[in-house]
C-alpha positions as MATLAB code, in Angstrom:
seq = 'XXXXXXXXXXXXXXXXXXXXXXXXXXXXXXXXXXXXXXXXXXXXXXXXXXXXXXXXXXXXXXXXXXXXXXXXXXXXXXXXXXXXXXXXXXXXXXXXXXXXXXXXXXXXXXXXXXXXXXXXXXXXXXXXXXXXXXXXXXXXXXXXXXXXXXXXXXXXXXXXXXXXXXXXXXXXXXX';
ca = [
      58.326   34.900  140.214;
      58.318   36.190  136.739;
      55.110   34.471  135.794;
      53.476   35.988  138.951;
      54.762   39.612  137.490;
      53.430   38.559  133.915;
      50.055   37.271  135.827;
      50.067   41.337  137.273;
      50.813   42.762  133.936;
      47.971   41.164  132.832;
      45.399   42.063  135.400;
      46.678   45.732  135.450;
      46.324   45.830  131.599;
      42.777   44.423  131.944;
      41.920   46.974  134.727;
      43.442   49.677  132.412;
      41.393   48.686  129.396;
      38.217   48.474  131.069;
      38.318   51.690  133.008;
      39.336   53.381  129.336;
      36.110   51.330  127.692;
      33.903   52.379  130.357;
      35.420   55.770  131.704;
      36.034   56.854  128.494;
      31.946   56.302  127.431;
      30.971   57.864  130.652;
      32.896   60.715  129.890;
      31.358   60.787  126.713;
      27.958   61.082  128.130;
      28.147   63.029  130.823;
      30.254   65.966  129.604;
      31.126   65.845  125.952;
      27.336   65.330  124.709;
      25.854   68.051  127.151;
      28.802   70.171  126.044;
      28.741   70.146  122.361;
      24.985   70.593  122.252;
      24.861   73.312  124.548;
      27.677   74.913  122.584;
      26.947   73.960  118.814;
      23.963   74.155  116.550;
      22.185   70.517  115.819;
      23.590   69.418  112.568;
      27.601   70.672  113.534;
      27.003   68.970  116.942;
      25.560   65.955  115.515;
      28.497   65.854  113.101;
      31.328   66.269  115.543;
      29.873   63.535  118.228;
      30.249   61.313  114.983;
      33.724   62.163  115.094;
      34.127   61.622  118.825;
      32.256   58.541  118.918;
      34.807   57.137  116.255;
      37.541   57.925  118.155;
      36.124   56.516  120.604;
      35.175   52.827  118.628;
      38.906   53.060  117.787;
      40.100   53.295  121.321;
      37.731   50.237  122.223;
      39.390   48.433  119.395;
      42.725   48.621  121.012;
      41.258   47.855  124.312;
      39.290   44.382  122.854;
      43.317   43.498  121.563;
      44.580   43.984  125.051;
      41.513   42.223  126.640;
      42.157   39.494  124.301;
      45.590   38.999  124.616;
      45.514   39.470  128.142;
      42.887   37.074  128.378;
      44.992   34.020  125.996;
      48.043   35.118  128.134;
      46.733   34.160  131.646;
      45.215   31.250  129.617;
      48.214   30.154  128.538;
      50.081   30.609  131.937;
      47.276   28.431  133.461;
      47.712   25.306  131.346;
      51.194   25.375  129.929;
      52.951   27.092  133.063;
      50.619   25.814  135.354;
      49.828   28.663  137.428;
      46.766   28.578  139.553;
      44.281   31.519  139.838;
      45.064   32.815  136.394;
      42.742   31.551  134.471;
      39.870   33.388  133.106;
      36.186   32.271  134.742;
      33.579   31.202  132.664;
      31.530   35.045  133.237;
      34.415   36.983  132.398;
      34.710   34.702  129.333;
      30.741   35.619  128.951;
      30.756   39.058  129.356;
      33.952   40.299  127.378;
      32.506   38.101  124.633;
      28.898   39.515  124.786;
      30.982   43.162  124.970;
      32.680   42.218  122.179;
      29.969   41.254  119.801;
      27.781   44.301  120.502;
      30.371   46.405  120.185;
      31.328   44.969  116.527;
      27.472   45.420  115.715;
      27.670   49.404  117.036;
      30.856   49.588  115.027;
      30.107   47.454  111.836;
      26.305   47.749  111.269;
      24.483   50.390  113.348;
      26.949   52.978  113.790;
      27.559   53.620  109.989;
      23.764   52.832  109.447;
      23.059   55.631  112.345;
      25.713   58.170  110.723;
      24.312   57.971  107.773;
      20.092   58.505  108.328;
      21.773   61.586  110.178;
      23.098   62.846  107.551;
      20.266   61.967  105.516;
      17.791   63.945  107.837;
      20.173   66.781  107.679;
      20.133   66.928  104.064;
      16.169   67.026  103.895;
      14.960   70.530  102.702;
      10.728   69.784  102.582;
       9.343   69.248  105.617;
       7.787   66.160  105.365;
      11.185   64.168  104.059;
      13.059   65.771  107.162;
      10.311   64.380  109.895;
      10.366   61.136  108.179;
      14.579   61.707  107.759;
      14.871   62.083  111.778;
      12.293   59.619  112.490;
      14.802   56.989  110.964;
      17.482   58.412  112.585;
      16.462   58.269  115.461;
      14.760   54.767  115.848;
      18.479   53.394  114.894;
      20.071   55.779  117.098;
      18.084   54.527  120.354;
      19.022   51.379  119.134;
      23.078   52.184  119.147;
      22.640   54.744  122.378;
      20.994   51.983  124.310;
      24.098   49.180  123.299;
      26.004   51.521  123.987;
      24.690   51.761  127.485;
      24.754   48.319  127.833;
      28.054   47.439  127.076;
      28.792   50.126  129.616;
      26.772   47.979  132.202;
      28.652   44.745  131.282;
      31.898   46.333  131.286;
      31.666   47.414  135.198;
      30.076   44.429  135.377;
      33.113   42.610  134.107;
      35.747   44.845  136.436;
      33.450   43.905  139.348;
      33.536   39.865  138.472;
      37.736   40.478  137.894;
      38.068   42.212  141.120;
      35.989   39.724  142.981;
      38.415   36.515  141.634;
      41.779   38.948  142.317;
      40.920   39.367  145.442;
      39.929   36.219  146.376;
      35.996   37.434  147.511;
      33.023   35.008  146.411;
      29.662   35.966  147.189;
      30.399   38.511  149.388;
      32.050   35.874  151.944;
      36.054   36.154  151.922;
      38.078   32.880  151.301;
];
């Protein structure tokens, strides 16, 4: 009984994490973006998403330790305690790692790198250095926007494979 209760901790804790990595960037994009740039100038908007989007890659650290954990938990429970149905499947396994790693290379390496060409761009006074500023910019910041994006496709992705073992559904068929 208890380790069916700690199997249900873990599942709502993964369900909780996910919808706050994905809801949270959906939120994000949908209403904060349109918001601040309909409200603020370029360079203050640009400045505060910064903020908000490293709130936001501090939030989906805490999530990736509770997906973790969550994940060596039911692990655990499945070999040392034995319990069926808690272990994790071989694509949830694929796509939290996958999630993981792209979101250490938004955080780590083209986040910062993204940050800063903005700032550089806003800092350019001729004309020529501030075309060639933004140009940079924005090359890396397609590049983040669109991981961003797809770590938001893997991540319902992920609730979707999660929901389909819970609940006992495989390939639409119910067992």
């Amino acid at each position: 009984m208890a380790a069916r209760r700690g199997l249900l901790t873990c599942y709502t804790l993964e369900v909780v994490a996910l919808a706050v990595w994905t809801g949270g960037l959906v939120v994000i994009v949908t209403s904060v973006i349109p918001a601040v740039f309909n409200s603020l100038g370029m360079e203050v908007g640009g400045r505060f998403l910064a903020r908000v989007f490293d709130g936001y890659n501090r939030a989906t650290l805490g999530v990736i330790l509770v997906l973790v954990a969550s994940s060596v938990m039911r692990e655990w429970a499945a070999r040392v305690g034995r319990m069926s149905g808690g272990q994790l499947t071989r694509m949830e396994a694929l796509l939290l790692t996958t999630m993981i790693v792209i979101g250490a290379l938004i955080m780590v390496v083209l986040g910062p790198q993204s940050v800063a060409l903005q700032e550089e761009a806003f800092a350019a006074h001729e004309e020529g250095a501030r075309k060639l500023a933004y140009a940079a910019f924005f090359r890396t910041h397609t590049a983040v926007r669109g991981l961003y994006l797809l770590n938001l496709a893997l991540g319902i992705a992920l609730l979707a494979v999660k929901v389909r073992a819970w609940t006992g559904l495989s390939g639409g068929k119910e067992t």
